[in-house]
N, C-alpha and C positions, 0 to 999 in steps of 0.2 A: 499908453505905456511910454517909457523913454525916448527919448530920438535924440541923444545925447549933440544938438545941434552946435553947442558953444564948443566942441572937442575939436583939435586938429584934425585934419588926413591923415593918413599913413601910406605911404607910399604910393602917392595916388587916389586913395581910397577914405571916400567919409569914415570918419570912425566909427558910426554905427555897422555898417557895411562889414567892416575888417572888424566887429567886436561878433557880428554873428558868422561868418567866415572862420574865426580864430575857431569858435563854439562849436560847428557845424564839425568842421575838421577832427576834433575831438572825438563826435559821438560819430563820423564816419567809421574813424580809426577801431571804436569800440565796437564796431556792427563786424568791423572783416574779425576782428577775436572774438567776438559773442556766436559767429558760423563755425569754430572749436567749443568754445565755454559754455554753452546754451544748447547745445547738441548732445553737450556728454555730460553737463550736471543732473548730479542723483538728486531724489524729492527730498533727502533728508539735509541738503544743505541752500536750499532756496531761499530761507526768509529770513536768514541772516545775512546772505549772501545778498538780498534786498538791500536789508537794512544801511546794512558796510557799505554799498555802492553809494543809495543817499545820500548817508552822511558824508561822506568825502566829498560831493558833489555840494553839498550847504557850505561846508567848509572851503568848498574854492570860490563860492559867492560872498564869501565874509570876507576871503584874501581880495577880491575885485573889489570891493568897497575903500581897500585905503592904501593901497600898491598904488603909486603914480604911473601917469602916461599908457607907455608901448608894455607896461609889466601886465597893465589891466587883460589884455589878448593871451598874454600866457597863463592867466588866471583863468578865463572862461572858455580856453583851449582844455584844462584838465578838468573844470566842471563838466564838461561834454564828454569826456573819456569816459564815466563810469556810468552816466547816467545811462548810453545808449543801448547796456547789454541786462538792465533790469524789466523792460517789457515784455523778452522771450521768456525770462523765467517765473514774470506774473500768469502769461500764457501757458504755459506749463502746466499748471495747476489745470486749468479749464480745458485742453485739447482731449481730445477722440473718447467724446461722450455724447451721448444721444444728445444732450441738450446744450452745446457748443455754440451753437448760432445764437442762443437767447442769453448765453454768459459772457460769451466774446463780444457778443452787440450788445450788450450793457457795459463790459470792462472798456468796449473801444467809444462808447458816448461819453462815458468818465473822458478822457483824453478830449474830445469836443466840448466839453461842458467847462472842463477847469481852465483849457485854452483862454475860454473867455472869461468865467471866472476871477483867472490869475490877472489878468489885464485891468479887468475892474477896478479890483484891489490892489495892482500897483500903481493904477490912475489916480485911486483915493486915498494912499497914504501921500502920493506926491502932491497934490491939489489941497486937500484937507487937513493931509496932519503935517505937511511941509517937509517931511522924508526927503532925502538930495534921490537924484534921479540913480545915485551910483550904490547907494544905501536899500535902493529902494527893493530890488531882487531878494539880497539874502533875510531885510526882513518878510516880505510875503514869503519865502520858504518857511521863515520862522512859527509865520502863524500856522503851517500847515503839520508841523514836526508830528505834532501829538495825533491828531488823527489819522497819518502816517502809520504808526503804531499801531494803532486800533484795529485799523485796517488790516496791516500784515498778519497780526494777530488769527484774525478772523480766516483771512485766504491760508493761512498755512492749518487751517482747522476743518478745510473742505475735504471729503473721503476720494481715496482714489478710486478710479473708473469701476463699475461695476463687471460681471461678466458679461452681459447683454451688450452690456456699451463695448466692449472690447469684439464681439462677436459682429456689432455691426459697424465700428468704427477703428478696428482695426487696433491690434495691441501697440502702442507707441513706446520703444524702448530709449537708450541711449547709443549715437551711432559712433563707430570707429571709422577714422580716415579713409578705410577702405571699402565702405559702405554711405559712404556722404559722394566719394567718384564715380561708385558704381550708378548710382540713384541719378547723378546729373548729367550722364554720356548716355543715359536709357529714355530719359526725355529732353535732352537738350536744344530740341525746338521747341518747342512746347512751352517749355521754361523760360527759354530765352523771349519769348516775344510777352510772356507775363513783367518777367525782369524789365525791361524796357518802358513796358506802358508803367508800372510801378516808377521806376526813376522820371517819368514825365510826370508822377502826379506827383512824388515827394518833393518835387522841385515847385511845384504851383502852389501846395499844399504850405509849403516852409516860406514860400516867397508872399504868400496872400497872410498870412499869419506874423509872420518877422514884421512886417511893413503895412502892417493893419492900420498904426496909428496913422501915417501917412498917406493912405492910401484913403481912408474914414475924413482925414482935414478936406482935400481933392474934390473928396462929395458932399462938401459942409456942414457934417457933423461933428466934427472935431472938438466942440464941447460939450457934448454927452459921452458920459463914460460908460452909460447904462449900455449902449450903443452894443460895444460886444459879448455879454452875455445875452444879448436880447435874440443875435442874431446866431449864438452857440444853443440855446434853446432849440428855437425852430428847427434847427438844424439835426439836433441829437434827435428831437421827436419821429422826424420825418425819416433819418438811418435808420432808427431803433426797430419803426414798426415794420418797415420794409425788409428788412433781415433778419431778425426774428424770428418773422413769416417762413422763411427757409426750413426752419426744424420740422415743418411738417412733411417733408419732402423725403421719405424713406431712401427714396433709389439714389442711391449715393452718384452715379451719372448723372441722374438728371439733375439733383441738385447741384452738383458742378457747373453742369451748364446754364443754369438757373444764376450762377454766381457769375460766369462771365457775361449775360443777357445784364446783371445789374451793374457791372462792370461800366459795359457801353453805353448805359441809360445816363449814367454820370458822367461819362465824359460826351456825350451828347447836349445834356443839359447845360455843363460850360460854354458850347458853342452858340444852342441857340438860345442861351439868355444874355449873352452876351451883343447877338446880334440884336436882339429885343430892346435892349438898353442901347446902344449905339441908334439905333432908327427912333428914341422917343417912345417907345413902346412901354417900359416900366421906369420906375423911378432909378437912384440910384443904391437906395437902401435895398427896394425887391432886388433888385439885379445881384446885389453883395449874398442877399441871404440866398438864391435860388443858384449861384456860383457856389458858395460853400456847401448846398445840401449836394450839389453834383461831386466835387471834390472828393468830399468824403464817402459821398452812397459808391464810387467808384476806388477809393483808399481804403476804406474800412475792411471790405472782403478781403484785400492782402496782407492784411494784419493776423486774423485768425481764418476764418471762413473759408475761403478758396484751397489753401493749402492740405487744412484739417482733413476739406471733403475729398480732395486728388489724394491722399491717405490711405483713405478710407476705400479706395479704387483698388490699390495695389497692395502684394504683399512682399512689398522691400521692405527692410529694416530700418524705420525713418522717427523720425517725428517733424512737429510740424515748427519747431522754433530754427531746423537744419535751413529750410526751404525763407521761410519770413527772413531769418538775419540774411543772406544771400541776397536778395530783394532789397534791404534796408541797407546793407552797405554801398551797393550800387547806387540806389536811390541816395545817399545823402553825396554821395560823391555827385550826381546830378544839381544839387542844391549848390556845391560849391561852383560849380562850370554858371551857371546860371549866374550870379553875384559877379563872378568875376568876369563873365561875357559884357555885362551891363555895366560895369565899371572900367573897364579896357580898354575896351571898343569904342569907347563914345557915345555911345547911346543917346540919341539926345530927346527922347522918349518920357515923358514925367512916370512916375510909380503907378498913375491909373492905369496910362496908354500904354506903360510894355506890361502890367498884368494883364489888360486885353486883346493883344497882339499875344501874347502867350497861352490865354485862354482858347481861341483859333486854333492855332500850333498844334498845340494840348489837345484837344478835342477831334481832328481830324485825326494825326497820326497813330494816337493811341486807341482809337475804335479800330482801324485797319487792323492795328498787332493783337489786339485783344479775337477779332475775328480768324484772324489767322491761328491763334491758341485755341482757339473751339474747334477750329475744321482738323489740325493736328490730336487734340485728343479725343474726338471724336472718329475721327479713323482709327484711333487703338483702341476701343473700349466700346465701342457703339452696340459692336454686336453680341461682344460676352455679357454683357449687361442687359442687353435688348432678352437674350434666353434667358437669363437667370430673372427676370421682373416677370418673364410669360410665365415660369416654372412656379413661382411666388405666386402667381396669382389664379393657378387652376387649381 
């Protein structure tokens, strides 16, 4: 991808740096509105609602292509604004259904797969078809327009939850103000130590993604393009079938806790494939692919999975796009703190060495909170669960 290297600073700050900071800032801004917008949209205005965010978001990629200089940061500051609150209402469609883990672990390897995907193909219209590096975004949007459509087409054509699914996954309405404060003062340790370890990963997750090209030169492959789809494969395969496997999991506790045990397995695996790759132990490409399948086998369950099944537990007035944008607004404000810590500070760290110094960080502190959110919800629920699975099964 990009690394718009011939560009000024801005205030300190490489340009690429402050072009994804502008961006970030954006789809922050749009994650603390989409914990109102995404809470209380009804199913009959979702997939235009889609649509409308898109295109406005293609269309500030079009204004980034010929706006000079410091205008290009306010261009991909309002591409970020709309994009951030069309995820919760793709989720929408697929929440508190018996088959949720196998929808959302497919709709969340889509997001793995076109990551690298998109990379590819802004690699090979720059390399191959000569596209300027600043052209090069709103056309790969372009290519994707049409299937876009198709797509939305198709998801706004999926039936709502059955009764069974509602029986065992809990009816998911639209919530009121007063019902979004009541839900986060009734588990707000709980929640809070998920929040956290989520803002640890969207910040590795954005920082290993944003800085991929740079980061791929470091390990010297930096002239393969294939390079990142190769490693968004392995990657989807290895989420997809591991979480997945969840749906067989009737007891809605256990599966919860089934989702933090995968939680810590990811962010375990950042640590120790990172220490595995620092000792010589794997290459530099194993070490990138067995980082990202950690990343995400630990991001992906708080996107749809973890939240759905804590749902699925209680019977507060919720859905599960309240609890994800709460998480994702936090978490991208994390992504900002992180860029601008590394560019401030002095860092004098290159893109591999503070992604592996981060990887560390990452991996220690957010196994502790994710622990701490089992032992918390497992002291509320342990044993109204524990009866009703004996009661189920005499």
């Amino acid at each position: 991808m990009a690394s718009y290297e011939q560009a000024q600073f801005v205030a300190g700050i490489d340009f690429k740096s402050a072009l994804i900071i502008a961006q970030v800032l954006g789809y922050a801004l749009s994650k603390f509105v989409g914990i109102k917008v995404v809470s209380e949209m009804t199913a009959n205005h979702r997939s235009v609602a889609i649509l409308t965010l898109v295109m406005a978001a293609q269309c500030s990629l079009m204004v980034f292509a010929v706006v000079p200089g410091n205008w290009k940061l306010v261009a991909l500051f309002f591409n970020g604004l709309p994009l951030g609150i069309i995820w919760g209402l793709v989720f929408s469609y697929l929440e508190g259904r018996r088959t949720t883990e196998v929808l959302g672990a497919i709709l969340s390897i889509s997001f793995i797969v076109s990551s690298g995907v998109v990379k590819t193909v802004g690699k090979y219209l720059m390399l191959d078809l000569q596209i300027s590096e600043y052209w090069m975004p709103a056309a790969t949007g372009g290519i994707f327009t049409i299937p876009l459509f198709i797509s939305v087409y198709f998801l706004s054509r999926i039936p709502p939850p059955t009764q069974q699914d509602k029986a065992e996954r809990h009816k998911r309405e639209p919530m009121t103000s007063e019902d979004r404060i009541q839900l986060v003062r009734k588990y707000s340790i709980g929640l809070g130590c998920m929040v956290v370890s989520y803002m640890l990963l969207t910040a590795m997750r954005d920082f290993s993604d944003n800085f991929a090209a740079e980061i791929w030169i470091e390990l010297g492959y930096g002239d393969r393009p294939a390079i990142f789809s190769s490693v968004a494969l392995y990657t989807s395969l290895a989420v997809l079938l591991l979480l997945s496997s969840i749906m067989w999991i009737k007891n809605n506790f256990r599966a919860f806790m089934v989702n933090h045990l995968m939680v810590i397995g990811g962010f375990l695996l950042l640590g120790v494939s990172s220490l595995f790759y620092q000792s010589g132990g794997i290459s530099g490409s194993s070490w990138m692919i067995a980082l990202t399948i950690g990343i995400y086998l630990a991001y992906v369950p708080f996107n749809c999975l973890i939240f759905d099944r804590m749902l699925s537990m209680i019977n507060d007035k919720a859905n599960a796009g309240f609890l994800i944008y709460i998480a994702d607004a936090l978490g991208y404000a994390g992504t900002v703190g992180i860029l601008l810590y590394r560019n401030f500070f002095e860092i004098k760290l290159s893109w591999l060495n503070f992604l592996l110094e981060s990887a560390y960080f990452t991996a220690l502190l957010g196994s502790v909170l994710m622990v701490c959110s089992a032992w918390f919800f497992r002291q509320r629920f342990y044993k109204e669960y524990s009866k009703a699975f004996i009661k189920s099964s005499a």
